[in-house]
C-alpha positions in Angstrom: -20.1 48.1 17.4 -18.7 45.3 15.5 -21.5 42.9 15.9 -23.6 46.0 14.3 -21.1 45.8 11.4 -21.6 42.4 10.5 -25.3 43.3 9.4 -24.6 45.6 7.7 -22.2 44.2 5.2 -23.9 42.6 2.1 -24.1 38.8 1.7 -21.7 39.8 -1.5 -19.1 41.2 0.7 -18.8 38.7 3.3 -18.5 36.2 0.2 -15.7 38.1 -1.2 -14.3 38.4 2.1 -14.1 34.6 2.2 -12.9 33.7 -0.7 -10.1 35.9 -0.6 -9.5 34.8 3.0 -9.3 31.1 1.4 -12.0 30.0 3.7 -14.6 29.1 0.9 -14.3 28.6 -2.7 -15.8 30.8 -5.8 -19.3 29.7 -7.2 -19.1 27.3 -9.4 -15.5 26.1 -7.9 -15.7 22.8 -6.3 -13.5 22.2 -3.0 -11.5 18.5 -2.9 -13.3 16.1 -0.6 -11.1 14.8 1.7 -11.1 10.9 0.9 -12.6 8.7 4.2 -9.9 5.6 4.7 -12.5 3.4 3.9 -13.2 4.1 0.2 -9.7 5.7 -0.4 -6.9 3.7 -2.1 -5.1 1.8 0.8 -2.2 2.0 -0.7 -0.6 3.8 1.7 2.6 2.3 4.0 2.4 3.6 7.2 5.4 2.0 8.8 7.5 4.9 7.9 5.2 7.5 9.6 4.6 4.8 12.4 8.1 4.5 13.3 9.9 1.4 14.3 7.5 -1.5 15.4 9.0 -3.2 18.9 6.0 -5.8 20.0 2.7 -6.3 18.8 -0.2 -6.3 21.1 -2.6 -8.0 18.7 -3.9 -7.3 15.2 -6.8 -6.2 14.4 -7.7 -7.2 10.6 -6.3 -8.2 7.2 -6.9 -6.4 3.4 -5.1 -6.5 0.1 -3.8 -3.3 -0.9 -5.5 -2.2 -4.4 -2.3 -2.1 -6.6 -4.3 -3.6 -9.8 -7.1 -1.7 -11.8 -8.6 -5.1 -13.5 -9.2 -2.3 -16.1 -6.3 -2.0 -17.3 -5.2 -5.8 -17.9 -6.3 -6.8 -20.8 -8.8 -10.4 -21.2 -6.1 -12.9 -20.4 -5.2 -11.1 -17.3 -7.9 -10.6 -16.2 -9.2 -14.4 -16.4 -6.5 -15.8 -14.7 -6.2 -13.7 -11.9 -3.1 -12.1 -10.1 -0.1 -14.4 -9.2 0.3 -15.3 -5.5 3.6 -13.4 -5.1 1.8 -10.3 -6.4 -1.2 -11.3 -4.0 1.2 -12.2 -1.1 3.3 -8.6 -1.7 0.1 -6.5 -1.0 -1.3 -8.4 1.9 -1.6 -5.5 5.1 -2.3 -6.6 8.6 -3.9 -3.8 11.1 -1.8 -3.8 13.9 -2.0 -2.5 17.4 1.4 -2.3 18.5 4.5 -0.7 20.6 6.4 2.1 18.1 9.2 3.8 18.7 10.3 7.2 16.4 13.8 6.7 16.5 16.9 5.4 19.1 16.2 8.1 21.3 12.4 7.8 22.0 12.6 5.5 25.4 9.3 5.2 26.0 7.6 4.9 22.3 4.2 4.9 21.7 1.3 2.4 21.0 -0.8 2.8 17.7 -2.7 1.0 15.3 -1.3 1.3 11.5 -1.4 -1.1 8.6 1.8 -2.9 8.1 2.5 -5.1 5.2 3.8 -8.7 5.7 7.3 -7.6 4.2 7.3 -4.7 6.8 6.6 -7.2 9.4 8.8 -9.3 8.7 11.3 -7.2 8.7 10.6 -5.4 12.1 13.8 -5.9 14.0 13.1 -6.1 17.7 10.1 -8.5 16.5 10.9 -12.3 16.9 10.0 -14.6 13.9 8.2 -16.8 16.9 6.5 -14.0 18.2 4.9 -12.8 15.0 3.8 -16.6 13.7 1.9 -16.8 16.9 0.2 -13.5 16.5 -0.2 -14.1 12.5 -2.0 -17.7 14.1 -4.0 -15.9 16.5 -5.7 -13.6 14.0 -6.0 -16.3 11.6 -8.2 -18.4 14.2 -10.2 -15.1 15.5 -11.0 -14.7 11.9 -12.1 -18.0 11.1 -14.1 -17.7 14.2 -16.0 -14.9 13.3 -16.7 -16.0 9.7 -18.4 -19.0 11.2 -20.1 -17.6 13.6 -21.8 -15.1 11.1 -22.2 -17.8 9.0 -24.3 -19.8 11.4 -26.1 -16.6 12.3 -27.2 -16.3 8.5 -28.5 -19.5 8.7 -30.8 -19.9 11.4 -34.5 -18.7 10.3 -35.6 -15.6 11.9 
């Protein structure tokens, strides 16, 4: 007869219920949005969570990590710009690569994370030669597509 219960509790009751369950928050309480990875912060290093990176497979796209709130500097700043270290320190690449957790994961895993150029650089079983020609490869794909939107842009409909 439980499906019989149900109606018969109050809408009052099945509130209270909830909220003290933790399932929904109290009127006029709001609940934290989860942020989507597209307008949250990417500041986030994932290498540590990604384990160990062995090869790459390719990668996938570039971004500067939001470490500045132009807010925050004052007029100078803010006219000429960040310096290129501080540019070149938050530059991420997406890669899609071969991880391993630790010494005694054989097999590993492959995953796309967001690596930054230090944490590239410093991936041990990663050749130097191996990551310019990959760091190349993206570079021309990504010239590629600019051009080709470009050119799509300017043909007349």
């Amino acid at each position: 007869m439980i499906c019989g219960l149900r109606f018969l509790l109050s809408t009052d009751t099945c509130q209270e219920a909830g909220i003290a369950a933790g399932h929904i928050k109290a009127p006029g309480e709001k609940r934290q949005r989860a942020a989507s990875p597209a307008t949250s912060a990417p500041d986030i290093i994932a290498l540590p969570e990604a384990g160990s990176l062995i090869t790459i497979e390719k990668i996938c796209g570039c971004r500067r990590r939001r470490t500045c709130d132009p807010t925050k500097l004052d007029k100078v700043d803010r006219r000429n710009g960040l310096k290129e270290t501080e540019m070149e320190d938050n530059l991420e690449y997406l890669v899609l690569g071969h991880f391993e957790k630790n010494d005694r994961d054989v097999k590993g895993y492959d995953d796309t994370v967001w690596l930054t150029l230090t944490e590239l650089e410093e991936a041990q079983q990663l050749s130097e030669q191996d990551l310019d020609a990959h760091l190349e490869q993206w570079e021309r794909e990504s010239a590629r597509m600019r051009h080709a939107r470009a050119r799509a842009r300017a043909r007349p409909a």
